[in-house]
PDB file of N, CA, C and O in Angstrom, chain B, residues numbered from 101:
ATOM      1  N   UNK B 101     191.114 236.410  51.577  1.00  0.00           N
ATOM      2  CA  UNK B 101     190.516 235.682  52.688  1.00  0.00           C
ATOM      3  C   UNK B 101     189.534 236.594  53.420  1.00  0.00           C
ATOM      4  O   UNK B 101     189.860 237.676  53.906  1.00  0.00           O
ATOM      5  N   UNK B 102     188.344 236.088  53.459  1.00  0.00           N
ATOM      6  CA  UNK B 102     187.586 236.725  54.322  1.00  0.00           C
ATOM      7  C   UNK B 102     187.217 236.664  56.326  1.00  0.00           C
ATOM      8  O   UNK B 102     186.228 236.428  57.020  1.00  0.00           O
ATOM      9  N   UNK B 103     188.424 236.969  56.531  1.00  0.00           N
ATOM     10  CA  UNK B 103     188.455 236.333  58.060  1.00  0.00           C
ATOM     11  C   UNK B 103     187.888 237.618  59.057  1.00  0.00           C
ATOM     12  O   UNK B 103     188.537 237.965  60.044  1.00  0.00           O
ATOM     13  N   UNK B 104     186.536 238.306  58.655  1.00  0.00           N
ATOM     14  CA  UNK B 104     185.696 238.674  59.202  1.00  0.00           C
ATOM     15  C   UNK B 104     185.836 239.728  60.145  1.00  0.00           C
ATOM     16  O   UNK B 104     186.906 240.331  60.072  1.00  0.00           O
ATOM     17  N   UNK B 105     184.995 240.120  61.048  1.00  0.00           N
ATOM     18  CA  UNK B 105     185.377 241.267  62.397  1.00  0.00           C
ATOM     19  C   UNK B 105     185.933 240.882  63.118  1.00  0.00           C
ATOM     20  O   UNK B 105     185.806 239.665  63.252  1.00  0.00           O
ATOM     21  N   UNK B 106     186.854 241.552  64.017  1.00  0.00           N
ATOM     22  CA  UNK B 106     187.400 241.310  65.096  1.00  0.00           C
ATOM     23  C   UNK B 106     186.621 240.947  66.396  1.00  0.00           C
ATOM     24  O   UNK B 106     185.560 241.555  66.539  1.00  0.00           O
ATOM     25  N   UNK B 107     186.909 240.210  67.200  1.00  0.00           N
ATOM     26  CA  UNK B 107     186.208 239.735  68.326  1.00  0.00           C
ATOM     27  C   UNK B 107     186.582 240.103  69.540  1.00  0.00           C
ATOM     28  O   UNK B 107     186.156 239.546  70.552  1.00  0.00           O
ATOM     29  N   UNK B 108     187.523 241.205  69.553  1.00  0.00           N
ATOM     30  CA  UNK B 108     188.554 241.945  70.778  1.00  0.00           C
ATOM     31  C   UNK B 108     189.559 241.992  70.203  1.00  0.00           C
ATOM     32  O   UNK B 108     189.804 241.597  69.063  1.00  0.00           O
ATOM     33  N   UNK B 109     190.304 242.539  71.040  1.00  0.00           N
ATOM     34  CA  UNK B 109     191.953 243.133  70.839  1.00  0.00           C
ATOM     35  C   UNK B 109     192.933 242.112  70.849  1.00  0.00           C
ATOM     36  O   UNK B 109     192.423 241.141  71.407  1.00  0.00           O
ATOM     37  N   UNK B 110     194.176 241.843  70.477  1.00  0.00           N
ATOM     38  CA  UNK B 110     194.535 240.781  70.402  1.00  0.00           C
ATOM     39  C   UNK B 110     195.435 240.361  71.762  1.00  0.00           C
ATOM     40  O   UNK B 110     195.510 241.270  72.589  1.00  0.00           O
ATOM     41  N   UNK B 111     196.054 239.243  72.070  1.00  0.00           N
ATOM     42  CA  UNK B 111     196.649 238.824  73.470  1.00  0.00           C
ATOM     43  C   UNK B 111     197.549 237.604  73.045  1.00  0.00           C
ATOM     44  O   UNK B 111     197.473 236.606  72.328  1.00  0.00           O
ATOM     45  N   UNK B 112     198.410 238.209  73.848  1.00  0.00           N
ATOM     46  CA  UNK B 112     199.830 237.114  73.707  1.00  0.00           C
ATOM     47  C   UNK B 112     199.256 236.058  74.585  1.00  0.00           C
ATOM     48  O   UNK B 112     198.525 236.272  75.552  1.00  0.00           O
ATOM     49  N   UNK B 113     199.661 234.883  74.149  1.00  0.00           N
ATOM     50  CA  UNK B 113     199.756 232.739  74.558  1.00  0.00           C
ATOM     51  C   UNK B 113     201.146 232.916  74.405  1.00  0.00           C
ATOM     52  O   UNK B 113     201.466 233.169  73.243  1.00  0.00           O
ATOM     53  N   UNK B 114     202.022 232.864  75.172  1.00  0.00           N
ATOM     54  CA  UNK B 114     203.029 232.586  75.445  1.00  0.00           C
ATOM     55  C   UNK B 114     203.829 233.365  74.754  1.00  0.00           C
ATOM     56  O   UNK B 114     203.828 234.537  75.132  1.00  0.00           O
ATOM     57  N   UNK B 115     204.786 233.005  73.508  1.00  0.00           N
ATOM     58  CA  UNK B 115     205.403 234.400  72.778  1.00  0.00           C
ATOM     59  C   UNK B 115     204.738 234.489  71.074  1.00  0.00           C
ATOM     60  O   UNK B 115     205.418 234.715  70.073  1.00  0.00           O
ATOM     61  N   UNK B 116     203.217 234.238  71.110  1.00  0.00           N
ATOM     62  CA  UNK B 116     202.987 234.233  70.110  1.00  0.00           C
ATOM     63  C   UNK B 116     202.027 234.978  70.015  1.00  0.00           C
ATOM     64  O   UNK B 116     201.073 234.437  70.575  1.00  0.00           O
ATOM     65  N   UNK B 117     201.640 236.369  69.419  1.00  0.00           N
ATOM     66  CA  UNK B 117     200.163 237.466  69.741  1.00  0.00           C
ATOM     67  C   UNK B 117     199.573 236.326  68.519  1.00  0.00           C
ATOM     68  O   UNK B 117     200.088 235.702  67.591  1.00  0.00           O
ATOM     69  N   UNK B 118     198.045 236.472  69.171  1.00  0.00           N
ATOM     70  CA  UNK B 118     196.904 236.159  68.450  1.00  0.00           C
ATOM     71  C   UNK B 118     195.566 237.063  68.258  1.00  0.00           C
ATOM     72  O   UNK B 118     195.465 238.173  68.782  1.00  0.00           O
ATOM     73  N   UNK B 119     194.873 236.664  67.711  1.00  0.00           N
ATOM     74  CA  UNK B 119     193.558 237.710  67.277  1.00  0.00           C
ATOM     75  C   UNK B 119     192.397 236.974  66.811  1.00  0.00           C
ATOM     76  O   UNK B 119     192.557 236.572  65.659  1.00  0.00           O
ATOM     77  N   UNK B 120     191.593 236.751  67.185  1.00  0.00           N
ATOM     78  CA  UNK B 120     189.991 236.281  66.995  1.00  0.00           C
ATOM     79  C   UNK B 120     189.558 236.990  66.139  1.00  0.00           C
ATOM     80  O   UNK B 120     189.808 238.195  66.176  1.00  0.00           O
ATOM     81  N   UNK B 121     188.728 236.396  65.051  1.00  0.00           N
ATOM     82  CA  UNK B 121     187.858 236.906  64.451  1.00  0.00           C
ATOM     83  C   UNK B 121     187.114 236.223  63.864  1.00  0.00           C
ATOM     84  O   UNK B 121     187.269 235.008  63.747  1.00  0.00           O
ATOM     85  N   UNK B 122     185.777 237.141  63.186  1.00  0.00           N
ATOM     86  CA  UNK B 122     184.304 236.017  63.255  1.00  0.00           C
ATOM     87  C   UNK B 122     184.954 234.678  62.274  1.00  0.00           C
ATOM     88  O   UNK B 122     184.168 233.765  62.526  1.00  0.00           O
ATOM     89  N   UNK B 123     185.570 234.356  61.694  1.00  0.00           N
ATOM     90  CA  UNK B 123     185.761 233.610  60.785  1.00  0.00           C
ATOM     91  C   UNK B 123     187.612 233.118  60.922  1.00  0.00           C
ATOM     92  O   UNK B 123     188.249 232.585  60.015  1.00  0.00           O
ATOM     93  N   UNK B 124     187.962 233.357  61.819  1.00  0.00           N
ATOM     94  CA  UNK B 124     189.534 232.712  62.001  1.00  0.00           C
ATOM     95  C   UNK B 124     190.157 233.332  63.025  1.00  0.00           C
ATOM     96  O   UNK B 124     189.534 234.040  63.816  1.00  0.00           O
ATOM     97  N   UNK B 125     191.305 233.146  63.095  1.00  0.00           N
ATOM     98  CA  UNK B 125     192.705 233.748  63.883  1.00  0.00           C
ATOM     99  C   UNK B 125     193.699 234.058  63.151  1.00  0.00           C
ATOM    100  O   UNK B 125     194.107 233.522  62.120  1.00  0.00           O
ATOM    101  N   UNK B 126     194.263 235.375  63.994  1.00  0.00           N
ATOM    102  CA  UNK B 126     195.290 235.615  63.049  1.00  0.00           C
ATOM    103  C   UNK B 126     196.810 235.179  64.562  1.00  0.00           C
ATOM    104  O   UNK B 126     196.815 235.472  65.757  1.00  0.00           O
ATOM    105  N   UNK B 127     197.669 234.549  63.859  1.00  0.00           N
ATOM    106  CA  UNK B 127     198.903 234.646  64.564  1.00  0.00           C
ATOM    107  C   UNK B 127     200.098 235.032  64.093  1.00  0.00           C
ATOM    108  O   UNK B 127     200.398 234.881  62.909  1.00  0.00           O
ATOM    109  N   UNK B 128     201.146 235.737  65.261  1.00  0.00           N
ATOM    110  CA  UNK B 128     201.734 236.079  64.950  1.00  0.00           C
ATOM    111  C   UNK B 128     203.553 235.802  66.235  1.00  0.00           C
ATOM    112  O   UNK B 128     203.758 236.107  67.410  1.00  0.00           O
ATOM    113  N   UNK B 129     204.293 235.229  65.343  1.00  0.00           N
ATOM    114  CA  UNK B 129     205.430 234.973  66.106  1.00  0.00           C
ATOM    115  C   UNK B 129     206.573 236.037  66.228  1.00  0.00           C
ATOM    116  O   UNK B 129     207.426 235.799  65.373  1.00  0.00           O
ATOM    117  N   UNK B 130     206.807 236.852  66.800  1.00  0.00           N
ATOM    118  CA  UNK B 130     207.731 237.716  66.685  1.00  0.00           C
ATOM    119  C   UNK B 130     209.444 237.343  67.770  1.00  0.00           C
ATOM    120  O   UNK B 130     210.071 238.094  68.518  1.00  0.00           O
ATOM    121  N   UNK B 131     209.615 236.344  67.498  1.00  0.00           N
ATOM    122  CA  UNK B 131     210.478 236.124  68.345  1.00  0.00           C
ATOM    123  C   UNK B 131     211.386 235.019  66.954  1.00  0.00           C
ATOM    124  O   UNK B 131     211.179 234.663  65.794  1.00  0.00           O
ATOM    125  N   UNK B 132     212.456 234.843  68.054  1.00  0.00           N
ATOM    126  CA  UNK B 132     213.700 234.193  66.700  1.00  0.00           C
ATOM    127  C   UNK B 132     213.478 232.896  66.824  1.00  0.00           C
ATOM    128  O   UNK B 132     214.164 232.240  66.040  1.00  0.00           O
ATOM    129  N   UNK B 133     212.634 232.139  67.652  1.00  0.00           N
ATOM    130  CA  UNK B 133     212.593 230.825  67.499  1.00  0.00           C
ATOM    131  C   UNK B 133     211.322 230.206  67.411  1.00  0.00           C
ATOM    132  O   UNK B 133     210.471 230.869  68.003  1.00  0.00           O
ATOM    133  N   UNK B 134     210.924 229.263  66.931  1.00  0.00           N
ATOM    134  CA  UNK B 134     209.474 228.476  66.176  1.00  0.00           C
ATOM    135  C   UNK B 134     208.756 228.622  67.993  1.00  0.00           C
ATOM    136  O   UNK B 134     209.247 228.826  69.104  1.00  0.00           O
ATOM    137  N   UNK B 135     207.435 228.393  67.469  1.00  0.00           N
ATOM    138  CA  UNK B 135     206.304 228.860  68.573  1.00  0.00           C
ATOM    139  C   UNK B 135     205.032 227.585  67.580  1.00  0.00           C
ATOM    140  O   UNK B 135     204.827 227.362  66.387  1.00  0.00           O
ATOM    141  N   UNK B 136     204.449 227.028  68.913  1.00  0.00           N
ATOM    142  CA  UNK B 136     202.964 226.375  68.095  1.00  0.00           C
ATOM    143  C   UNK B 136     201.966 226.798  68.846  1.00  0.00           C
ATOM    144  O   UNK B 136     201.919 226.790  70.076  1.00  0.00           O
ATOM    145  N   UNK B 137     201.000 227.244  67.943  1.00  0.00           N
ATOM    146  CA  UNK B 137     199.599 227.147  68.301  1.00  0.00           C
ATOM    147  C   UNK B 137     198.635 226.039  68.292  1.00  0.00           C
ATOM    148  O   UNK B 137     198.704 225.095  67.506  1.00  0.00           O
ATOM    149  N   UNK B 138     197.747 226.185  69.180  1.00  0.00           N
ATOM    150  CA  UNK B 138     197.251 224.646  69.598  1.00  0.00           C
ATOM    151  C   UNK B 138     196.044 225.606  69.373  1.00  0.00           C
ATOM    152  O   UNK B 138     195.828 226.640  70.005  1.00  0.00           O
ATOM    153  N   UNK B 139     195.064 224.921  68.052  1.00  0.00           N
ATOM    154  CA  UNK B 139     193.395 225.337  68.342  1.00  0.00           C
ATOM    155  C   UNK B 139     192.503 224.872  69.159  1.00  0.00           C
ATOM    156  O   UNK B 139     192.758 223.940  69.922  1.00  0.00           O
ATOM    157  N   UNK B 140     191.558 225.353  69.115  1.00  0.00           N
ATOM    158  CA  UNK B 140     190.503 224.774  70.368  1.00  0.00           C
ATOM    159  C   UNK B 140     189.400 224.057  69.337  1.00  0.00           C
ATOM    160  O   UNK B 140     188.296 223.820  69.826  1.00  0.00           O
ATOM    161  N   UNK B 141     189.634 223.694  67.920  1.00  0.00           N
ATOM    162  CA  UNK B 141     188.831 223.261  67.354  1.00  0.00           C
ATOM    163  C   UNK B 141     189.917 222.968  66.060  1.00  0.00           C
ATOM    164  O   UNK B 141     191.144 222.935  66.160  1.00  0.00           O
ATOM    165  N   UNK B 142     189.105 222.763  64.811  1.00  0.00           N
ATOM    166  CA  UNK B 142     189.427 222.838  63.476  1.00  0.00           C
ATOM    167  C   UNK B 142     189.860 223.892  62.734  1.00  0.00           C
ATOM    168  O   UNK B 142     188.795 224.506  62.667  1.00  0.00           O
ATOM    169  N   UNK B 143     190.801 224.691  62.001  1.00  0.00           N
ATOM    170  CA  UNK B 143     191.256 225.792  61.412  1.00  0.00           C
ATOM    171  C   UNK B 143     191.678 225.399  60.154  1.00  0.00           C
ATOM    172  O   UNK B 143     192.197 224.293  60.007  1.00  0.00           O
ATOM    173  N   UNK B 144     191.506 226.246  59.126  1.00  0.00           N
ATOM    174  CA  UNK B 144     192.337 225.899  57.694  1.00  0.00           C
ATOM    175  C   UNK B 144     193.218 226.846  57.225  1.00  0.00           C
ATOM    176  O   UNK B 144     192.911 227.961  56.804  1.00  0.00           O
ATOM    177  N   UNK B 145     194.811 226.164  57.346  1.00  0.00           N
ATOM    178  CA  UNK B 145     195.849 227.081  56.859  1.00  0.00           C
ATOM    179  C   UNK B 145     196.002 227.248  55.396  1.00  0.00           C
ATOM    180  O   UNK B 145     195.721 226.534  54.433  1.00  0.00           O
ATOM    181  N   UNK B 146     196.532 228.408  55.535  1.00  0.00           N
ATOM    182  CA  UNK B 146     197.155 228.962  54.019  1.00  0.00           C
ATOM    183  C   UNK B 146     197.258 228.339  52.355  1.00  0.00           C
ATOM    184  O   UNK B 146     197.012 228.844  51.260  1.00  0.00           O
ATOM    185  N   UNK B 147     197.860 226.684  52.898  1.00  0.00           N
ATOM    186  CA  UNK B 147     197.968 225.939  51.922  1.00  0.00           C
ATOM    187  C   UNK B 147     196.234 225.084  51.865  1.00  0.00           C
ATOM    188  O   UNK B 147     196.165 224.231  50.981  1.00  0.00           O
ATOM    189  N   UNK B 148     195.265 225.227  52.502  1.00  0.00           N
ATOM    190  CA  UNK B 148     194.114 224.689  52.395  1.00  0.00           C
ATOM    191  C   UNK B 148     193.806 223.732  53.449  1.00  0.00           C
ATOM    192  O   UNK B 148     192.609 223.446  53.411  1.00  0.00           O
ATOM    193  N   UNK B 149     194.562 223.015  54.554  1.00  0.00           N
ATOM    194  CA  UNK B 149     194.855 221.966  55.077  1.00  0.00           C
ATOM    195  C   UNK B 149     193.674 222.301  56.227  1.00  0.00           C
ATOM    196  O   UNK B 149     193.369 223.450  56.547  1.00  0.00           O
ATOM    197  N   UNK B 150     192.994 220.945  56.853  1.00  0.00           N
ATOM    198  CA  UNK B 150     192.956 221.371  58.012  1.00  0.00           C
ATOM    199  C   UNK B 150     193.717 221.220  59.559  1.00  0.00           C
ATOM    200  O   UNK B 150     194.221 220.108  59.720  1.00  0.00           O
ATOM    201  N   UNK B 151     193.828 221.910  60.394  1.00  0.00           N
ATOM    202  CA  UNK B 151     194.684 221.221  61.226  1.00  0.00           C
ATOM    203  C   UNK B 151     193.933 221.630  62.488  1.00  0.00           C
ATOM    204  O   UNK B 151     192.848 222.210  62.521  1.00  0.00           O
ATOM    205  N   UNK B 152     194.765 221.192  63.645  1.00  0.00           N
ATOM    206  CA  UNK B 152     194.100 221.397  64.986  1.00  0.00           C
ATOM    207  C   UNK B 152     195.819 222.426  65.916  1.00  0.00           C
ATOM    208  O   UNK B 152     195.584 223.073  66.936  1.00  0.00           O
ATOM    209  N   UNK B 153     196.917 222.390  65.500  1.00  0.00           N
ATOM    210  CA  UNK B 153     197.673 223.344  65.857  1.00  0.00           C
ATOM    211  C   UNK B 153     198.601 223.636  64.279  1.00  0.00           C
ATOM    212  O   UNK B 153     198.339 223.185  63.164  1.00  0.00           O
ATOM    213  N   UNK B 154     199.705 224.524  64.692  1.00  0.00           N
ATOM    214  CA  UNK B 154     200.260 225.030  63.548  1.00  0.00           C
ATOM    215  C   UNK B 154     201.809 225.385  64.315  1.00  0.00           C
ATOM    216  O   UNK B 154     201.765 225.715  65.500  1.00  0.00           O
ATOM    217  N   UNK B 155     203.047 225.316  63.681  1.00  0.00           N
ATOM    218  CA  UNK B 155     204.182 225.577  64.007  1.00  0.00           C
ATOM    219  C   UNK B 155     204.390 227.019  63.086  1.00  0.00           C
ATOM    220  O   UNK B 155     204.110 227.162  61.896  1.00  0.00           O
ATOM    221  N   UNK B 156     204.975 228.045  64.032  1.00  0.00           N
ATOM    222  CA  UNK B 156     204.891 229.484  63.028  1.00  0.00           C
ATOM    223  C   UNK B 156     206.351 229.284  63.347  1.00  0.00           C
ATOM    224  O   UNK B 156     206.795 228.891  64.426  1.00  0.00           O
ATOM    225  N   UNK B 157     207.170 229.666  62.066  1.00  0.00           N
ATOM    226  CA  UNK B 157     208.649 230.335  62.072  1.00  0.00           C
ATOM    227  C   UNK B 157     209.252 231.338  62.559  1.00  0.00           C
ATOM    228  O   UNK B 157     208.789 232.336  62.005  1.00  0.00           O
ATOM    229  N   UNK B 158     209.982 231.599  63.244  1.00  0.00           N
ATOM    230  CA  UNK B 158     210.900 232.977  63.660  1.00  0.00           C
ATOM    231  C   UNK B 158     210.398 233.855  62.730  1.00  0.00           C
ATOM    232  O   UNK B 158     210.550 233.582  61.540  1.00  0.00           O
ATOM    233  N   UNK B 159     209.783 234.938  63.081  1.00  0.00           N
ATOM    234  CA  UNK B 159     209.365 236.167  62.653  1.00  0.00           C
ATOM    235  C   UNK B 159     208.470 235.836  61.552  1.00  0.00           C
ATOM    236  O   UNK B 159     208.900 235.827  60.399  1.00  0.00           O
ATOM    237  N   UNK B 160     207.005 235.505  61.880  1.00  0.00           N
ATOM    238  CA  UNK B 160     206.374 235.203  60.850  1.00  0.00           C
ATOM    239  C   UNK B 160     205.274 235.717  61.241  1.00  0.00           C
ATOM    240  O   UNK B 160     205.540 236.394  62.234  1.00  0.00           O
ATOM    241  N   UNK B 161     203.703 235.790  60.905  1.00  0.00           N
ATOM    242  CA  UNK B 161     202.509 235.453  60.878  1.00  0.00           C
ATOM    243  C   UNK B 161     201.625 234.824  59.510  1.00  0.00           C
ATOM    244  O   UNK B 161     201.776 234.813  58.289  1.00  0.00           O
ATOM    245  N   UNK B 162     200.727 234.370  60.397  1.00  0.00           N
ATOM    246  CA  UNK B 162     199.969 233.189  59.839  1.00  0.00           C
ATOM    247  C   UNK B 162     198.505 233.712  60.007  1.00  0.00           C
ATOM    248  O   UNK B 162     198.254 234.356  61.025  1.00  0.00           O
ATOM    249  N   UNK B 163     197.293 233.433  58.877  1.00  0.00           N
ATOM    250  CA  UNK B 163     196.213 233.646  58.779  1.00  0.00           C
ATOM    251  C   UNK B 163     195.592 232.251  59.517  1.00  0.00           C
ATOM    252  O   UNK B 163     196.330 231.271  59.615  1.00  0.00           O
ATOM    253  N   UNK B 164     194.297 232.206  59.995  1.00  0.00           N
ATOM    254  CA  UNK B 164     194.009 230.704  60.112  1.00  0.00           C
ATOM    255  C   UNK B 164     192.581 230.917  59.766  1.00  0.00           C
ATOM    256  O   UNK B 164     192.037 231.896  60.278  1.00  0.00           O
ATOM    257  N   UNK B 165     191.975 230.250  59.077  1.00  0.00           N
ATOM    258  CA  UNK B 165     190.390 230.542  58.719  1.00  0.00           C
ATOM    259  C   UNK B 165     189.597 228.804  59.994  1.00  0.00           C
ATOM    260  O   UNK B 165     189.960 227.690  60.369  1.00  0.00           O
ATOM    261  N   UNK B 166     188.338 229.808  60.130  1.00  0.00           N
ATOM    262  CA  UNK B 166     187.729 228.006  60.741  1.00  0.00           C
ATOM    263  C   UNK B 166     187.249 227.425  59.433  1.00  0.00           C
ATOM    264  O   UNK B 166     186.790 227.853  58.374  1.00  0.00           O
ATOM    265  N   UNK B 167     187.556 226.265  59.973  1.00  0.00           N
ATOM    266  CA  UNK B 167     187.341 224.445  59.089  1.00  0.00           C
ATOM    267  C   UNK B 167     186.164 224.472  59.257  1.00  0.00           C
ATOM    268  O   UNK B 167     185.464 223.533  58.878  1.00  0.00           O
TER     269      UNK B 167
END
């Protein structure tokens, strides 16, 4: 995946760190219970999909490319 330069440092939304970059977000849930991210636009997960938020699992991270 080419999800580009960073756009700043990354910052916790509630208990989930995230990260901008020219071409996606990266998230990350470090806590024991499910967390959603809500985009501010279109993103395409892992499996190809597009979506507008995403449910991450207890101790996970997730790539998100823009749609």
């Amino acid at each position: 995946m080419n999800i580009g330069a960073p756009l700043g440092p990354y910052a916790q939304t509630g208990s989930l760190f995230e990260r901008s970059f020219t071409n996606g977000i990266v998230a990350v849930n470090p806590t024991s219970t499910a967390a959603t991210i809500t985009f501010g636009g279109t993103y395409v997960n892992r499996d190809g999909t597009s979506i507008t938020s995403e449910t991450l699992a207890p101790d996970s991270g997730h790539v998100f490319l823009l749609g």
